[in-house]
C-alpha positions as CSV (number, residue, x, y, z in Angstrom):
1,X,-8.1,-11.9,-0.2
2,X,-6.3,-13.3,-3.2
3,X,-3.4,-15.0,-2.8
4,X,-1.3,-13.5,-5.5
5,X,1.9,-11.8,-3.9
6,X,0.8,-8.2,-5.3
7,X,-3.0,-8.9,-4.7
8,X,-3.3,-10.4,-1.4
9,X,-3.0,-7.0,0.7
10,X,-1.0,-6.9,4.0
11,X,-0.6,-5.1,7.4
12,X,2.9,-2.8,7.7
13,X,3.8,-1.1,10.3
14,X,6.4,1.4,10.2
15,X,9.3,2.2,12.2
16,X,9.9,5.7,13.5
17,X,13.4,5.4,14.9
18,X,14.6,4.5,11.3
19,X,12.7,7.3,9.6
20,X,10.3,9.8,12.0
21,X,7.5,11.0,11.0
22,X,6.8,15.0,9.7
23,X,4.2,15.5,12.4
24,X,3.8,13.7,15.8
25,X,0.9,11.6,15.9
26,X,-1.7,10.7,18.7
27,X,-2.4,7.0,18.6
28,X,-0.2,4.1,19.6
29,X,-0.6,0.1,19.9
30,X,2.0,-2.4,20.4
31,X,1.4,-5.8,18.2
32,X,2.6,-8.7,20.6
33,X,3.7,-11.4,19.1
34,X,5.4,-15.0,20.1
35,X,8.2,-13.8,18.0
36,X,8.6,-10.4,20.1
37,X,6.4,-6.8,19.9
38,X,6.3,-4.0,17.8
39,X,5.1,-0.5,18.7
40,X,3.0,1.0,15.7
41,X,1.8,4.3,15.3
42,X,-1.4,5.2,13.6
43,X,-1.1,8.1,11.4
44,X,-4.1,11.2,12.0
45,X,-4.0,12.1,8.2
46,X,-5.8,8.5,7.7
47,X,-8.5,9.0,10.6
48,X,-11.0,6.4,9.3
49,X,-8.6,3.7,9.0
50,X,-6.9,4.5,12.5
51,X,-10.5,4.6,14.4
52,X,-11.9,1.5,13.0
53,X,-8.7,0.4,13.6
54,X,-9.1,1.3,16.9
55,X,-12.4,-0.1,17.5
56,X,-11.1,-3.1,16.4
57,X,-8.3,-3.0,19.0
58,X,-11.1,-1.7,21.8
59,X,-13.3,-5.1,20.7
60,X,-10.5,-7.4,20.8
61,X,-10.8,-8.8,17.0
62,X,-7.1,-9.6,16.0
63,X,-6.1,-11.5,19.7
64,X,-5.4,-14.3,18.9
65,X,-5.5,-14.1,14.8
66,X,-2.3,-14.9,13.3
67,X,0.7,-13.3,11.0
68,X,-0.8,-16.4,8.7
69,X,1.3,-14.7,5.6
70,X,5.1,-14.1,5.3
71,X,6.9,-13.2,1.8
72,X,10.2,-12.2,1.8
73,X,11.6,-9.4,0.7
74,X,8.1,-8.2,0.4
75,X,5.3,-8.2,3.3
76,X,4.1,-9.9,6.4
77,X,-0.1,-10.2,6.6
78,X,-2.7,-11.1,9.4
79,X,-5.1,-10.3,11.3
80,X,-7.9,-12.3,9.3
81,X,-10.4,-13.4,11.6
82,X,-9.9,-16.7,9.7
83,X,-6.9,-17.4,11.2
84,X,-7.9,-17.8,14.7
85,X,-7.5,-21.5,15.6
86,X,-7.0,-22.6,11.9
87,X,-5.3,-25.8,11.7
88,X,-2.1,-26.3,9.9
89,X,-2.4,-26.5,6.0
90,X,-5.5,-24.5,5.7
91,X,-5.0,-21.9,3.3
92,X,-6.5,-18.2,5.4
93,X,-7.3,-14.8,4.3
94,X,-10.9,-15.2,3.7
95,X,-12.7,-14.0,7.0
96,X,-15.9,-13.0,7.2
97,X,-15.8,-10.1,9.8
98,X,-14.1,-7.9,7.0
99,X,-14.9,-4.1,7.6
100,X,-14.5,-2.4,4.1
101,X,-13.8,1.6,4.2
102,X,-12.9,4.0,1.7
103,X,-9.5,4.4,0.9
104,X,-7.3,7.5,2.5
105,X,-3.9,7.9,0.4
106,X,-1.8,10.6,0.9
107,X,1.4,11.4,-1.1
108,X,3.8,11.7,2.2
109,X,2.5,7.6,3.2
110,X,3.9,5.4,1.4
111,X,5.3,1.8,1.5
112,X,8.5,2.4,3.2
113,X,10.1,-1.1,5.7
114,X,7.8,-1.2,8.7
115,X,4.9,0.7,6.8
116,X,1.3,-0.6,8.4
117,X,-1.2,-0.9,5.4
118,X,-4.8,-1.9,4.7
119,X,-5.4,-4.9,2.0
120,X,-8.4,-5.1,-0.4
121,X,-9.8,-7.0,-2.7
122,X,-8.3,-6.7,-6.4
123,X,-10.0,-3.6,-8.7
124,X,-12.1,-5.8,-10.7
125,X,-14.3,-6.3,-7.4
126,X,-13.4,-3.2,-5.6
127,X,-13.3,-0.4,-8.2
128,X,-12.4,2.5,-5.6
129,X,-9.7,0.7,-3.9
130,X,-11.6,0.3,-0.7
131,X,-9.9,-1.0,2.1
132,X,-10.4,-4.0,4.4
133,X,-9.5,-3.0,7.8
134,X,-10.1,-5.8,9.5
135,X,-6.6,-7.2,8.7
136,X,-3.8,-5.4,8.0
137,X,0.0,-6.1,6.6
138,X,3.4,-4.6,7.5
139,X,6.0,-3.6,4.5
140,X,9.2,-5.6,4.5
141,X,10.1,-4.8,1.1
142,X,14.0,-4.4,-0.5
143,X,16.4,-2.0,-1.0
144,X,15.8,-0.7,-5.0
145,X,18.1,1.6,-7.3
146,X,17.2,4.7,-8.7
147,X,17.0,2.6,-11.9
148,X,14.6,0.3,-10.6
149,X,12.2,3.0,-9.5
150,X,12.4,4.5,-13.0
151,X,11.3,1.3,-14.7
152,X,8.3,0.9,-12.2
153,X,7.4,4.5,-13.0
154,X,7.5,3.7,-16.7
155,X,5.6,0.2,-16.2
156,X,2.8,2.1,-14.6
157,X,2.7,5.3,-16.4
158,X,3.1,3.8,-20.0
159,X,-0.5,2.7,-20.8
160,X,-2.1,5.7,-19.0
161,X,-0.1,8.1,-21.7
162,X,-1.8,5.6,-24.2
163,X,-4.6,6.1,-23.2
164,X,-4.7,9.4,-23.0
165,X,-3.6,9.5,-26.1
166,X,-6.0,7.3,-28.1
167,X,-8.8,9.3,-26.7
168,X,-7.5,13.0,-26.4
169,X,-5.5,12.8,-29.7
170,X,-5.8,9.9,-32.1
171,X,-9.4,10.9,-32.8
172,X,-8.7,14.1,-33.9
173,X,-5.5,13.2,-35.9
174,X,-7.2,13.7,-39.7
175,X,-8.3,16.8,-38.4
176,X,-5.3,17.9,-37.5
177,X,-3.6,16.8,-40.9
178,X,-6.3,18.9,-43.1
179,X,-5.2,22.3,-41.0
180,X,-1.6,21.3,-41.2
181,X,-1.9,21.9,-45.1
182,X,-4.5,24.5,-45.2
183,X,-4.6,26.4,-42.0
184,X,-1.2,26.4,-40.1
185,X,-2.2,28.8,-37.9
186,X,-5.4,26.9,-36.7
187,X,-3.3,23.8,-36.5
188,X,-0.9,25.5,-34.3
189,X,-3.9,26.3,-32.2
190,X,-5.6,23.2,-32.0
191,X,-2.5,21.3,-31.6
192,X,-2.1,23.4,-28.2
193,X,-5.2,23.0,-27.1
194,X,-5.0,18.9,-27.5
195,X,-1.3,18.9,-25.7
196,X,-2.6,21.3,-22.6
197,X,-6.0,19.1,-22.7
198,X,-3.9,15.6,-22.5
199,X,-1.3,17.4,-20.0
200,X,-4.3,18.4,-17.4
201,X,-5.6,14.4,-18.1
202,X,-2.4,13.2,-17.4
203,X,-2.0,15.2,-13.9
204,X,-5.6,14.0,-13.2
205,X,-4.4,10.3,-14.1
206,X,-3.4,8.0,-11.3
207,X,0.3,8.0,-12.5
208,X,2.6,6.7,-10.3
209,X,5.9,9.2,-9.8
210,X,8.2,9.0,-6.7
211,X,9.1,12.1,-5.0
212,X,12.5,12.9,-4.0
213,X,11.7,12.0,-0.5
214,X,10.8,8.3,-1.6
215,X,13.8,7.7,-3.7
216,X,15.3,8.6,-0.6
217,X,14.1,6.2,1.6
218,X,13.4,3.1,-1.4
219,X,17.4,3.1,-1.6
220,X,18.5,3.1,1.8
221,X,16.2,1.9,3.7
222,X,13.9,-0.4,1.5
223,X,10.3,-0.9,1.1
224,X,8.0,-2.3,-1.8
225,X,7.4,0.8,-4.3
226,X,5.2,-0.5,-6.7
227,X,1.9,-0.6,-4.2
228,X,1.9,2.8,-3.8
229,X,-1.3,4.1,-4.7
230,X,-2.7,1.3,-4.6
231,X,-3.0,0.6,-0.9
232,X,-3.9,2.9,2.1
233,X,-0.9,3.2,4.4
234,X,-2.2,4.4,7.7
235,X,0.6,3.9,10.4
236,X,4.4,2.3,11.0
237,X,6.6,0.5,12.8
238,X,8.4,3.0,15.7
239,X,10.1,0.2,17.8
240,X,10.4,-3.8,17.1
241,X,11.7,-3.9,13.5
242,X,13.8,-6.5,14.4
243,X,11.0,-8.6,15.1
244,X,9.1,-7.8,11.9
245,X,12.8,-9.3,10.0
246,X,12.6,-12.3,11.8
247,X,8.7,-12.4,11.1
248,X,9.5,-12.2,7.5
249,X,12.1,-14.7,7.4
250,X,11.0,-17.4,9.1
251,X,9.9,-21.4,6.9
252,X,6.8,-20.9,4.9
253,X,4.2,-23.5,3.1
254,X,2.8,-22.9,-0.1
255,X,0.6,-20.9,0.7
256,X,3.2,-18.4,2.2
257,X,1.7,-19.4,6.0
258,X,4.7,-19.7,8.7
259,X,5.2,-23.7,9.1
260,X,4.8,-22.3,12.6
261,X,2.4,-20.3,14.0
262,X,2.8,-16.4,14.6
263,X,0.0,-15.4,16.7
264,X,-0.8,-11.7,17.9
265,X,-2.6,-9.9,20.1
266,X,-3.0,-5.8,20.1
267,X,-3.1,-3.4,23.0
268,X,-3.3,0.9,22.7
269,X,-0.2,2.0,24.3
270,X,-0.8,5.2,24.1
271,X,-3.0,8.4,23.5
272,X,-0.7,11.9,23.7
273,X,-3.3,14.4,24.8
């Protein structure tokens, strides 16, 4: 994992006592921490990452990892099997038990506070997005204006209309110019085709636009907007997010590792029948 604050992917876990879920879900863990416990739920409309999650929990692979990553206003991240034992200083993320699965997003998870997320290597590696499961990272995030979300839309969306355009119309433009003057009514027509052909392209794209729903919840209750679609979100925080704040706050070295240890274990709570 990279260490760059929006490369090096973390765990969230979301709460569900600040903002329940649409449908109740089956699978339960609580985190346990030196700093307190959360109670996570894994979400069944991401059943790959909540199984191998689950495996992982069955086969005991994040006891005794650590929360070796802390940012704030933005994420807590562990789990790394790296980060078992590792002596003070030395810079983690780089385990080599990491389980990579494809990526599951769904526009009704995203990174809302307490959101439980999979990291990944950056896109110049890991073209698909695929996620590494074997650690995972839990959304602290800010509260954002409605302004704020508009810009990151723009940020995002801004060279994929570019692109689209210098493909779907810039070739064509001289073509267009000679019907303009001698065929108006074949200009019209191809001009329609091109706008309908770049529309569909655009719709296709991976464009980033927040639903009412997420404008919601980014201005009241917080989160980190600008990872959306880009990490898998497979579960959240329903109890303990006081102890994902003081997680998140706590001294950090350079390397955004807690001057003191957070060390975790994981148990499965509960499986509704």
């Amino acid at each position: 994992m990279v260490r760059s604050i929006r490369k090096l992917l973390l765990i969230i876990i979301v709460p569900l006592m600040v903002m329940p879920s649409i449908v109740a879900q089956t699978f339960f863990v609580q985190v346990k921490t030196n700093f307190g416990n959360m109670k996570v739920m894994l979400y069944d409309d991401t059943p790959v990452h909540r199984d191998e999650f689950l495996r992982l929990v069955n086969e005991k692979h994040f006891d005794g990892t650590l929360f070796y990553r802390s940012v704030k206003n933005f994420v807590i991240q562990g789990g790394s099997s790296d980060s078992r034992n590792a002596p003070a200083g030395k810079h983690i993320g780089y385990g080599e038990e990491a389980v990579n699965i494809d990526s599951e997003f769904s526009k009704q998870r995203f990174h809302k506070k307490g959101a439980v997320c999979a990291p990944r290597q950056p896109e110049k590696i890991n073209h698909f997005k695929s996620s590494d499961i074997s650690q995972f990272y839990i959304v602290k995030g800010r509260v954002y204006t409605g302004e704020e979300l508009d810009n990151l839309e723009r940020i995002h969306n801004n060279p994929i209309k570019k692109e689209i355009k210098d493909t779907y119309f810039t070739p064509f433009k001289a073509e267009l110019d000679k019907f303009k003057s001698e065929n108006p009514e074949q200009y019209n027509k191809r001009v329609l085709e091109i706008r309908e052909n770049m529309a569909l392209q655009y719709q296709l794209s991976d464009k980033l636009e927040f639903s009412t729903s997420q404008r919601q919840i980014y201005t009241t209750l917080g989160g980190t907007p600008d990872l959306d679609n880009e990490y898998t979100v497979f579960g959240e925080v329903v109890e303990g997010m006081a102890v994902l704040d003081k997680i998140a706050s706590i001294p950090v070295d350079a390397n955004d590792r807690p001057v003191n240890d957070v060390t975790m274990s994981i148990v499965i709570l509960q499986v509704a029948k």
